[in-house]
C-alpha atoms as one frame of an Amber mdcrd trajectory, in Angstrom:
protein
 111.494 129.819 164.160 115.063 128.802 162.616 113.080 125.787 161.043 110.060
 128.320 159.519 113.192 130.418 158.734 115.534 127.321 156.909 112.231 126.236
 155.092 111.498 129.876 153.738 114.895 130.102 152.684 114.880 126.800 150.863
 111.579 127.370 149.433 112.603 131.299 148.016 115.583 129.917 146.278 113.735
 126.969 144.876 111.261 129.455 143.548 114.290 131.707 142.052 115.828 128.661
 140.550 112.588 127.913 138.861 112.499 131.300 137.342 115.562 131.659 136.134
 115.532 128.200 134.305 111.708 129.427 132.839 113.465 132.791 131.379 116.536
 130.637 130.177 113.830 128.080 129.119 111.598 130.684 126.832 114.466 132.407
 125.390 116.047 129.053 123.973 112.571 127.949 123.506 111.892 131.313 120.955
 115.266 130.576 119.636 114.603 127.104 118.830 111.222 127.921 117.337 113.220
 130.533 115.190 115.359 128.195 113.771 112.778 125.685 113.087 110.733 128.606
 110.992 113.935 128.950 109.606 114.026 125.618 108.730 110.860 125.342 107.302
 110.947 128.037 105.098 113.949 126.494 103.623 111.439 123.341 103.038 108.961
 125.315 101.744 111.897 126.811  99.300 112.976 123.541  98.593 109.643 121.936
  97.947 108.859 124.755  95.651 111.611 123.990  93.460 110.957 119.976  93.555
 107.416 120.746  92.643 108.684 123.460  89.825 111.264 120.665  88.079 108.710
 117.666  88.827 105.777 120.056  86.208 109.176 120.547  83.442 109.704 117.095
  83.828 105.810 115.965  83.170 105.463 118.771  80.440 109.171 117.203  78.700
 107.433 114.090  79.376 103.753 115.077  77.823 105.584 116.741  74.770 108.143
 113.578  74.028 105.352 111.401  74.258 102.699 113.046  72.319 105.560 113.698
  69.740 106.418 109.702  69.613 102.639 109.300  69.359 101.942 111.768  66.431
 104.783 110.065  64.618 103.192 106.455  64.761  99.138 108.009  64.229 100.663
 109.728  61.097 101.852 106.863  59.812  98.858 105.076  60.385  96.989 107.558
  58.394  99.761 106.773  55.766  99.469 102.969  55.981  95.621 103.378  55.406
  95.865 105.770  52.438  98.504 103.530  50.912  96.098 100.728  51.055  92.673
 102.685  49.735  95.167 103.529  46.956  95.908  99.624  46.269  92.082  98.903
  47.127  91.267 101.168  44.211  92.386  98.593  41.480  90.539  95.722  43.288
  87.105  94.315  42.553  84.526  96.717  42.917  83.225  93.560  45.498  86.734
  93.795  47.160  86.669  97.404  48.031  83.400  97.714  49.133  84.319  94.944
  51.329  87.252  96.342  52.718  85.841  99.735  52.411  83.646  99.319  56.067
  86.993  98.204  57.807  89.306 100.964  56.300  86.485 103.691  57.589  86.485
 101.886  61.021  90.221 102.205  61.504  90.445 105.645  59.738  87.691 106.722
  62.710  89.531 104.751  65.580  93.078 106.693  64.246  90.988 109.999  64.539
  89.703 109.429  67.815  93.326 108.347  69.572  94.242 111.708  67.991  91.977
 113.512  69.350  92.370 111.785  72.650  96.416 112.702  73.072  95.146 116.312
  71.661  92.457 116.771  74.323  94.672 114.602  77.238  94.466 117.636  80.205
  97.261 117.252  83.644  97.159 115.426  86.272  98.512 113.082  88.631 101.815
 110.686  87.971  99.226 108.111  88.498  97.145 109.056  86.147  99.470 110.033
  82.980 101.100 106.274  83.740  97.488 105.093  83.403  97.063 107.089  80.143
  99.744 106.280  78.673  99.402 102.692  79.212  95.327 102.909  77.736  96.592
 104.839  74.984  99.738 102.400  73.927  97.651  99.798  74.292  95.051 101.249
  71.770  97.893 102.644  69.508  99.307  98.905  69.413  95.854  97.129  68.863
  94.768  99.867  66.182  98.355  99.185  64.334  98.045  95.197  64.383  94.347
  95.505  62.757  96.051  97.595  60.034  99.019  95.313  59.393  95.791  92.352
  59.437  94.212  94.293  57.208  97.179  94.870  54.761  97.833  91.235  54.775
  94.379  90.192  53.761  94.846  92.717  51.002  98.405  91.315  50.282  97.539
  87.654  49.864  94.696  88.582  47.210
């Protein structure tokens, strides 16, 4: 009976340590889980304003480089009206010749422009990949206008 009794004994305070470390357990447990909403709300916070300065930072972006861009489509329009001007005391053979081309590059200035005009957000990836297209259009539409103007030059 002092065995049945010893083993009882054992087994209620094994029990009543287990309890007590459960209730200790779930408080820190709630309190921990507090802290971590904590936590993440601060993230969330956080994020929020990484995301906020990351959309200035693309619109800054956008507006520089659609500024840069108007600049050098203007003066492509400029570079093509200065040479219809100095077509106009050619040959009539001449500037109906070079009359075909200037239209072409006139139309491929107009349609960059309205591509910058009608470029819509999205990714990083994306703008990079836009803005690479669109230099690389810019610069080939700019060296068949400086051709162009040679050809005309050397006449």
């Amino acid at each position: 009976m002092r065995i049945n009794l010893l083993k009882l004994s054992v087994m209620a305070a094994v029990v009543t340590g287990t309890l007590t470390n459960c209730t200790d357990s779930a408080d820190t447990k709630v309190d921990k889980a507090e802290e971590k909403v904590e936590e993440a709300k601060k993230d969330v916070v956080d994020a929020k304003k990484d995301l906020e300065q990351a959309k200035a930072d693309s619109v800054t972006d956008y507006a520089k480089f659609k500024m840069e861009m108007d600049l050098q489509l203007k003066a492509n329009d400029a570079k093509i009206v200065e040479l219809r001007e100095k077509l106009k005391m050619e040959k009539k053979e001449t500037r109906d010749k070079y009359d075909k081309q200037m239209a072409d590059l006139e139309a491929q200035n107009a349609k960059l422009t309205m591509r910058m005009n009608e470029y819509k957000e999205g990714t990083k990836e994306k703008w990079e990949d836009f803005k690479t297209s669109f230099n690389k259009d810019l610069a080939a539409l700019g060296k068949s206008i400086t051709e162009l103007a040679e050809k005309n030059m050397k006449k």
